[in-house]
N, C-alpha and C positions, 0 to 999 in steps of 0.2 A: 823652552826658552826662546826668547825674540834673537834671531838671525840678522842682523843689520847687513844690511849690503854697501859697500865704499860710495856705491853710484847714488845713493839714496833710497832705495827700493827696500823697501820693511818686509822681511818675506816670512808669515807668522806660520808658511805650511810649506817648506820646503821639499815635496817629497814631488819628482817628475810629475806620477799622475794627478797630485794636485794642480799642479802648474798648466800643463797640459789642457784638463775639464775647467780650469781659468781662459785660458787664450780662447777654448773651443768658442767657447759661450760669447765670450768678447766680438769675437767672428760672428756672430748670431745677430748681438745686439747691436753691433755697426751695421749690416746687411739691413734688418730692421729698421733704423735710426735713417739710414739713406733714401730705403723704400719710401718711406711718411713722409722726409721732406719734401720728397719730390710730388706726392700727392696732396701735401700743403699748398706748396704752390700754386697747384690748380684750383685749390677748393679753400682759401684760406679761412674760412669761417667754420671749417668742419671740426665741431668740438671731441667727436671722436680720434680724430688723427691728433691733434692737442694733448690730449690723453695718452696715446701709445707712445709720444713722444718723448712725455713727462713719466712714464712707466719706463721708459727703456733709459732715459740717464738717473732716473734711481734705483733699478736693477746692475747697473755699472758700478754704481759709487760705491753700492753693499759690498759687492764682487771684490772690485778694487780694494775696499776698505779690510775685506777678508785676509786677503794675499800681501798686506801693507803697501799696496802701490800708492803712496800718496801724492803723484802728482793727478794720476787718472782723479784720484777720491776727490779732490781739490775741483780740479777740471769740470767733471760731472756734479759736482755740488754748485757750482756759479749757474751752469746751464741747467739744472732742476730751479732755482732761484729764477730763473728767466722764462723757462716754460711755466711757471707757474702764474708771473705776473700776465704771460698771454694768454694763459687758462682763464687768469679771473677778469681780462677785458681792458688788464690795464696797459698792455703792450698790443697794438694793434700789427697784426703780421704785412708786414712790406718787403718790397725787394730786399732793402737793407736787411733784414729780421733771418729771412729766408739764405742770402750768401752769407752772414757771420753763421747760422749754423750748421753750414756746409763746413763751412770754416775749420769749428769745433769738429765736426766730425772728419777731417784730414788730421788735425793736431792727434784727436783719439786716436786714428789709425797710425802715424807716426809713433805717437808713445806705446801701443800694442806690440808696432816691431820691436821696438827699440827696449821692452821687457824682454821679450822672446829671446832677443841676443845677447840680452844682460848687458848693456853698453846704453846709458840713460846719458843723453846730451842735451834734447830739448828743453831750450827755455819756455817756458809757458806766461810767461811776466804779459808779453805784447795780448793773447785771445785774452788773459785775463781782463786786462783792463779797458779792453772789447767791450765783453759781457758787462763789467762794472756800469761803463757806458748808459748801456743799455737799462739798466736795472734801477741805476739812481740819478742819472744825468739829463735835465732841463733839452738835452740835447734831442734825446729822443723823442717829445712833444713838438718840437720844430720840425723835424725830419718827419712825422707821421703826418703833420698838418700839411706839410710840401705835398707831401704823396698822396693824399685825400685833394687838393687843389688841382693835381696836376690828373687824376682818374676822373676828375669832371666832363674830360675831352674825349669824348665814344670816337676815334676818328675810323672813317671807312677807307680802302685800302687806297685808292687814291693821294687820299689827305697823308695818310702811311709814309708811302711814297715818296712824299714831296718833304714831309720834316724828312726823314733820312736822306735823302741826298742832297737838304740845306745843310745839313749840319755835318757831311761829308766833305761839301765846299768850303767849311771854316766857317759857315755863318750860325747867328745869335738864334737860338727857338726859346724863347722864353714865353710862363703864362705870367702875364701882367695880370697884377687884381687892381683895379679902381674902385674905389668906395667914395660914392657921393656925398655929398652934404645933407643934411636931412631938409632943407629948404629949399632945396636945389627943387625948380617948380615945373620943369619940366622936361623930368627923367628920360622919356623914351627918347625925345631928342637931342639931349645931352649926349645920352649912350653910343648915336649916331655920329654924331661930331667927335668924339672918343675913334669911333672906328676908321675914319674916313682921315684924321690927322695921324692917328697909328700907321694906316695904309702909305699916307705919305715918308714915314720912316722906317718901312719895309714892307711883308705883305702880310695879312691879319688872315689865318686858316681859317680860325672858328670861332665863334663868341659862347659864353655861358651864362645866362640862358642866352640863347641864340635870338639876337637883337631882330633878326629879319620875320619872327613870331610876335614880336610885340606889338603891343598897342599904348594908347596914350594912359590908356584908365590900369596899367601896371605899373605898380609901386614897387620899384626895385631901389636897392640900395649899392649893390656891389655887384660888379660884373667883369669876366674873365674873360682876355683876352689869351688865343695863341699866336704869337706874332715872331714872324720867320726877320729877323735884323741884321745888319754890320755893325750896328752900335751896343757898347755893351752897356751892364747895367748902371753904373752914373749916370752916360752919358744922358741915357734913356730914361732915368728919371728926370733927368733939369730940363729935357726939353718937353716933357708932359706939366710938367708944372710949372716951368715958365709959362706955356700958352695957353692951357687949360684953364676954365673957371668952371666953377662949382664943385672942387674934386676937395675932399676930406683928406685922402691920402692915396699912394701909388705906388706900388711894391710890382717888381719882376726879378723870379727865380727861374731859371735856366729850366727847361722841361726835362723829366729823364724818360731819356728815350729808351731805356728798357719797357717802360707801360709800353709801349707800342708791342713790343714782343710779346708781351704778357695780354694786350687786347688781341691779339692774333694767336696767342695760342703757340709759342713760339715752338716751344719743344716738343709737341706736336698732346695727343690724350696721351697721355702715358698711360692710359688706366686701358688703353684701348688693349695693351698687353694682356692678356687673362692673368698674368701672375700678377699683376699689382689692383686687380679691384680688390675691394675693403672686402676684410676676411672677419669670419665671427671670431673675436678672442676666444671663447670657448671652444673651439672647434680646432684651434690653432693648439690649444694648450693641449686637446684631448690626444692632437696627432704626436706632439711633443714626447707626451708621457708613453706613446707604443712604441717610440726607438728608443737604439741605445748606441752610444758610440764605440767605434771600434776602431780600434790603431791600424794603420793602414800596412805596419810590418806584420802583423796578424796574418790579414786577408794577402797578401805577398802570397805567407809561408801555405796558407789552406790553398791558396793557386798552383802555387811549386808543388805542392803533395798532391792533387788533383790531375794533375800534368804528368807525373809520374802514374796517377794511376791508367790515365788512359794509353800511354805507352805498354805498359802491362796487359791492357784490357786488349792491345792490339796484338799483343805477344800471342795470348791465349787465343783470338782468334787463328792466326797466322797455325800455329802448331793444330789444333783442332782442324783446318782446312786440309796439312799436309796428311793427318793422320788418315782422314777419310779416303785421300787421292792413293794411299798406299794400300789401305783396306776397305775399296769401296763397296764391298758387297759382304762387310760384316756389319753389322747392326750394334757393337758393341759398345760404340761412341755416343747414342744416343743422349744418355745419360749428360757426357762429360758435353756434346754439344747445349744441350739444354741450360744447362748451368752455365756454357759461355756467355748465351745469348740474357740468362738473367741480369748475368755480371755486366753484360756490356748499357742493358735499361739501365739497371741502377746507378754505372758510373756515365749516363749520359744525361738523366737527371740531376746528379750531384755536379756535375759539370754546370747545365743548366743553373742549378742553384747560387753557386757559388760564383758563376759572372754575374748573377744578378747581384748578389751582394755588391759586388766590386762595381754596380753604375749607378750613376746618379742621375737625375734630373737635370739638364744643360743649363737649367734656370741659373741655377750658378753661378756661372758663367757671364748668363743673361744679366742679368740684374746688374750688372754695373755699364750697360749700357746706357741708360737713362741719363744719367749723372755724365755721363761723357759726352754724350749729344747735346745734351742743355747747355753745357760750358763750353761746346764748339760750337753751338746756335748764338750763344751771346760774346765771345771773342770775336765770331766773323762777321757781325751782325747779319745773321743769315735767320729767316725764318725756316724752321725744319721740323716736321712731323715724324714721330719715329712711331712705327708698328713692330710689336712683335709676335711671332706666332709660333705656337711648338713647345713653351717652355718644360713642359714633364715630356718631352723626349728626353730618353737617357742613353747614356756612354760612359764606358769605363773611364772610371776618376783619375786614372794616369794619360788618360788620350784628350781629358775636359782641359788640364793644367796646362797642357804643351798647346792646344788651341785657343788659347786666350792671348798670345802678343799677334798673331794672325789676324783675327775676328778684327782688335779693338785697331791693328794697321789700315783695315780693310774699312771699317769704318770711318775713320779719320781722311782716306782717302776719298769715300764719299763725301765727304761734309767739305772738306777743303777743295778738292778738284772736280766732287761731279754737282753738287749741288751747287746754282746758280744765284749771285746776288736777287734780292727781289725785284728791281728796277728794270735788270736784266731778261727773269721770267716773267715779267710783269709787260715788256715790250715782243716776248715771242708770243704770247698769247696762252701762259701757263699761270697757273694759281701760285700766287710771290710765295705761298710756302711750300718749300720743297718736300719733301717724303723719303725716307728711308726707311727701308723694311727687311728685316732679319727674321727666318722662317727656318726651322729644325725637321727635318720626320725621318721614320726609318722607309726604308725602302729595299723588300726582302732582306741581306743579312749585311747592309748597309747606314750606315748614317751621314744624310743629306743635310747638310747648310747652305743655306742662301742665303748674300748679301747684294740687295739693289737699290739702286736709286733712281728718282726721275730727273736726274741730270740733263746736263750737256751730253754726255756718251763722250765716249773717244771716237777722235779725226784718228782716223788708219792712213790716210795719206800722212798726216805730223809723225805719226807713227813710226813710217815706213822711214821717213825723212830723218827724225830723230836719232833712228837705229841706223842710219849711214854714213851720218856726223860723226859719231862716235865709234864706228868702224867695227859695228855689232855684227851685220852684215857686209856684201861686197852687191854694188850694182846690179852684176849679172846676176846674182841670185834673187834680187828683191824684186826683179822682174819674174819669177817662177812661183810667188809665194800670193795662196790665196789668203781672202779676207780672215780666216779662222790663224792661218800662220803667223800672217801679222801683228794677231792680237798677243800671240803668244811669245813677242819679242818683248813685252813689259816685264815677264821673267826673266828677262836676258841681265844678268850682274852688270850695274851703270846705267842701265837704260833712264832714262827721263825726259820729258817733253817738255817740263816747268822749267821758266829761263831765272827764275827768282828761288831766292829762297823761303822757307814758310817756317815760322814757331811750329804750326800745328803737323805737318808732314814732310818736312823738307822741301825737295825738291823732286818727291815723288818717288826716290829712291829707296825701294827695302821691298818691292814686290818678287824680286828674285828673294828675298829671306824667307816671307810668307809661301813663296813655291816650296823653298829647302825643304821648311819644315814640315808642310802639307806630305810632302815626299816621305820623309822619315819616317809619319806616322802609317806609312803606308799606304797614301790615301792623293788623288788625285785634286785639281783645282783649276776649274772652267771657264772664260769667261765668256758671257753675249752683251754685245750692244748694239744700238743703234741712235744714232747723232741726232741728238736733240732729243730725246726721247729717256736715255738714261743705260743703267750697265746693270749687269747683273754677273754675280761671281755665285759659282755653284762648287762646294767642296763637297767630295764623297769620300769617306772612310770607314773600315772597319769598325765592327760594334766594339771590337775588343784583341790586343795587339799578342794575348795570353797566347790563346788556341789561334789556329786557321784552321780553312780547308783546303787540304794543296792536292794539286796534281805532281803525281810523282815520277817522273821520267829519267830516261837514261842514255848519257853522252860517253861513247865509247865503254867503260866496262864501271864506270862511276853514277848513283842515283842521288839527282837533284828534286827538288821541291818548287814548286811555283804557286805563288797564289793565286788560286781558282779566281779572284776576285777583277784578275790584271789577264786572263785567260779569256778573247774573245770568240776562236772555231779553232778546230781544228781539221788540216784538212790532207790528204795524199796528194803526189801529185806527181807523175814520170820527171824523171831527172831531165830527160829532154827540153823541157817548159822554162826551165832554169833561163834567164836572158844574164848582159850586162852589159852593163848602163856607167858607166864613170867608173870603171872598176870594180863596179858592186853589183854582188849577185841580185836580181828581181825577179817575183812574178809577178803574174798579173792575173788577179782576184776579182769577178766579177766588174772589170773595167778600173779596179783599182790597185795602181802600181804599189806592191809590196816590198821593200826590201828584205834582206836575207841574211842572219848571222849564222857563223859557225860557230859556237864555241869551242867547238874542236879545236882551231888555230889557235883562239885564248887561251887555251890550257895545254898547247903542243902537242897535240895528239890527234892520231891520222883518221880521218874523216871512213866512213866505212864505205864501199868498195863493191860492186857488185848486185845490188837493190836497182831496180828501174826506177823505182816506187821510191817515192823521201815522206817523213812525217815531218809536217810544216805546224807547229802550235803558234795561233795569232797571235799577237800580246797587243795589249794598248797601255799607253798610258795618259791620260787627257786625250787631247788628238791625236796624237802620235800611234801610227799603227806598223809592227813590224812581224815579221817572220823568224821564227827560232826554230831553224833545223834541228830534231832531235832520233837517235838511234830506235829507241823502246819507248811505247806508253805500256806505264805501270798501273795504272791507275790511281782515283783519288781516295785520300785517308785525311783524315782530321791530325794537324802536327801541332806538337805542344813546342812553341817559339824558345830556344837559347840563346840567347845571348852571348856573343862569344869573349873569350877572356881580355881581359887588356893589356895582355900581354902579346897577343897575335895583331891589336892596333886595328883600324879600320882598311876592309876590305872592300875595293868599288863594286864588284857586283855580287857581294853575298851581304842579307841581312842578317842572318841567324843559321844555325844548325837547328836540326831535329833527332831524335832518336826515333830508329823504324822497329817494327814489331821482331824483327829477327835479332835487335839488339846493335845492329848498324849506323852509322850517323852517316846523315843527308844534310848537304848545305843548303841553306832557301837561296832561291835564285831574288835578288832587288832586279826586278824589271826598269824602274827609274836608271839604277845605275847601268845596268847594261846597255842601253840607249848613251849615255855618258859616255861611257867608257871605252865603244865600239867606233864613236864619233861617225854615226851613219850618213851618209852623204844626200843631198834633197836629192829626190829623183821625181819629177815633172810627170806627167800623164802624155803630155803633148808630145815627150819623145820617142813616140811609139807610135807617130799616129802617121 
């Protein structure tokens, strides 16, 4: 029996995992549906992409129609009605075409949540009657006729140029159409007296056909002007038809200065991504049919059970090693070693396995790039080419979710502050469209992101300057700080250079969040630039936050954990060598000043006594390079990550526990936080010198 829901939501299959393989797919077909627009765009005549787009709002409406969602059903039935009249030639795809069904495709993904959370508020009256528009309205024959008049103008980037920052001063770009008299006897010079009186009431870009080809033996009838004015369109017709003779009639529509974008290529190939060239449906379908989806508390619990077995698998080495050390010259263990060393392949395989389940393709991720950059390419009127490269690099899907409000900051902040007006790159001697390129790979047991652009770069003087205003730094130390320190004051919580505010990014402010987070995930975050030239941000994180590989050390009679990954030498060194510097212990490391923690003092307990010799483990974290005095190296072991209760609350320098093979728990040391938490004072090279 039919389940009505209060919100309006007809739900004919009430059962989670119905609901559930509903959304999933929904997820698929918006991802999909986003893809093709943005590949319409580029290619608006490709009957193929017409088709996958008219396949995926009739895969929706069935879906919807299934689950009783009837406003999706409704929704996706208007837009199968519209993709079909521009399947069969009767809606020609233009700017307008292409933003209402970006449009529809926000509204979809609104109403998607808004099932999800059972709480239906969306009105959908307003895209409706969008589409209607579209569909039966006289309106749409005027507005395609504009847009066909106005793509007559090829302009080169000069001509570019010059409409966008006429039309930034408030003045008029309209194409005037002139239509002759058909007796009018002498056209080519008529057309000329047209251009040369236009001239006199602004300045006339381009003509169509282009008057300066003609000849006298061309028999034109109508010809387009683009003419940059102060005067608007009345004005502008009474005085063409006041002085004019032989003119049948005289019309000027405002130019839209999106073509320009769209003759330049604004949002740069998208296709140039590997993941968005045209894919074979068959091949798409084939890949389809060999997965299967899997709940993500699933693959959790096969992690947690996996995690457990390799602490076990650590146990059985551990005991097997001691038994040997007690009976080394009996042979009787052979056996029980062999079989350790089986158990340990098989559960390192299985291990192996089971993170690969858990990663995915970063495409993911990716893919909503496209769509983000187009819509900041045409709010800023900025020309912007986006590359991407890497999309089937994979990372576990709890590390992809937590690096997407980073990625999409990071990009924002290219497009708003490092990419250049084009007037502006167009006067340094750079190509008006700027470039942004986002690049993925792994890098031994690592995964690398890059985000660059060919900006401005960052002023390090503005920099240095910004973060003194705001009492980020203190003078004397901003005197001590090289080019790489300075960069890393944009992490600093407040930092900002921007004296304005911005829709698109603020005021620049939220790079200390994208640190936080980078941080959390355990994973560091880079930056290089160079002024005038552009930035580049390099994130490096682990493949996966389940397992590590730690080194296991020991601070007075307690064994801690470090990831190997934040581990850059290790080295001895006579306590003698020990210097200090502002309080704080140093050495000095092939010319480079180290500072020195105890954590002995952190945890109250008395430093050991008697050693000439210290073990110094390096640690970095981004630039930051420090020294952590420790008692014992234990060595390294693969540790399965706990999390620890939340009842114990957050700890500044521990990120998790581990279980060691004798059945013991280790805390992991957070390298980020102990840096924090230690408050290490700058220590200069010079002062030693």
């Amino acid at each position: 029996m039919r389940n009505i829901d209060r919100q309006g939501v007809y739900k004919l299959y009430d059962t989670p995992e119905f609901i559930r393989a509903f959304l999933d797919e929904v997820d698929e077909q918006l991802q999909l549906f986003e893809e093709n627009i943005l590949k319409l765009e580029q290619n608006v005549n490709d009957d193929e992409i017409i088709k996958t787009l008219f396949r995926v709002a009739h895969t929706l409406k069935g879906s919807s129609a299934a689950v009783g969602f009837e406003k999706m059903k409704i929704l996706t039935h208007e837009m199968e009605d519209m993709l079909d009249k521009i399947r069969s030639g009767k809606i020609k795809v233009i700017k307008q075409v292409i933003d209402l069904l970006f449009k529809c495709l926000d509204e979809l993904k609104t109403l998607k949540e808004e099932f999800s959370n059972g709480d239906m508020k969306t009105d959908i009256t307003l895209i409706l009657s969008e589409l209607h528009k579209y569909i039966s309205n006289d309106q749409l024959l005027k507005e395609t006729m504009n847009a066909e008049t106005n793509k007559k103008f090829n302009l080169d980037l000069e001509q570019q140029i010059q409409v966008q920052q006429a039309a930034a001063s408030g003045l008029n770009v309209f194409v005037c159409e002139v239509k002759l008299k058909k007796d009018c006897a002498m056209k080519t010079v008529r057309a000329f007296l047209i251009l040369n009186f236009l001239n006199q009431l602004g300045t006339v870009i381009k003509s169509e056909p282009d008057i300066t080809d003609m000849n006298d033996n061309i028999d034109v009838e109508s010809i387009s002007y683009l003419l940059i004015t102060e005067f608007n369109k009345k004005e502008l017709k009474i005085k063409v038809l006041d002085r004019m003779l032989e003119i049948e009639s005289f019309n000027a529509d405002l130019f839209d200065l999106n073509l320009i974008h769209s003759q330049s290529d604004n949002v740069g190939n998208m296709t140039k991504s590997n993941g968005y060239e045209g894919q074979n449906t068959n091949e798409t379908k084939n890949k389809a049919n060999q997965t299967v989806r899997v709940d993500i508390g699933r693959l959790e619990k096969m992690m947690e059970m996996v995690g457990e077995l390799v602490i076990e698998k650590s146990r059985i080495t551990q005991i097997v090693s001691l038994l040997h050390e007690r009976y080394n010259s009996d042979n009787s263990f052979e056996d029980l070693e062999e079989i350790s060393n089986q158990i340990s392949r098989i559960t390192n395989e299985l291990q192996e396995l089971v993170l690969k389940v858990r990663m995915l393709p970063i495409k993911q991720l990716f893919s909503r790039i496209p769509r983000l950059v187009r819509d900041l390419a045409n709010s800023l009127h900025k020309e912007i080419e986006l590359v991407i490269e890497g999309e089937d690099t994979e990372l576990d899907k709890t590390i992809i979710e937590d690096l997407a409000d980073p990625l999409i900051h990071l990009i924002r902040n290219a497009a708003d502050h490092g990419i250049e007006a084009p007037d502006e790159r167009l006067k340094a001697g750079k190509n008006p469209k700027g470039n942004i390129k986002v690049n993925a790979y792994h890098q031994e047991n690592q995964f690398i992101l890059i985000v660059q652009d060919d900006g401005r770069g960052i002023n390090l003087n503005k920099v240095k300057e910004a973060a003194l205003e705001k009492g980020i730094i203190s003078r004397q130390d901003s005197d001590l700080l090289n080019d790489k320190e300075i960069l890393e004051l944009i992490f600093k919580p407040g930092f900002s250079t921007s004296q304005s505010i911005s829709d698109i990014s603020g005021r620049g402010v939220g790079m200390d969040i994208v640190h936080n987070n980078i941080n959390k995930l355990n994973g560091v975050i880079e930056v290089e630039t160079k002024e005038s030239e552009g930035t580049k941000f390099i994130i490096k994180l682990p493949l996966t936050l389940a397992i590590l590989n730690g080194l296991l050390i020991r601070i007075n009679n307690e064994i801690y954990a470090i990831p190997v990954s934040n581990v850059i030498e290790i080295v001895r060194l006579n306590e003698k060598e020990i210097k200090k510097v502002k309080k704080q212990d140093v050495v000095i490391i092939r010319e480079r000043t180290i500072s020195l923690i105890w954590l002995h003092d952190y945890f109250k307990v008395p430093r050991k006594r008697g050693n000439k010799n210290i073990i110094i483990v390096i640690l970095g974290v981004a630039e930051k390079r420090f020294g952590l005095v420790v008692d014992e190296l234990i060595g390294n072991q693969e540790i399965v990550v706990k999390n620890f209760s939340s009842y114990i609350g957050k700890l500044d320098i521990f990120s998790g526990a581990t279980i060691l093979g004798d059945g013991n728990v280790a805390c992991i040391l957070d390298v980020a936080g102990i840096v924090k938490t230690t408050a290490l004072k700058k220590i200069c090279d010079k002062e030693f010198v």
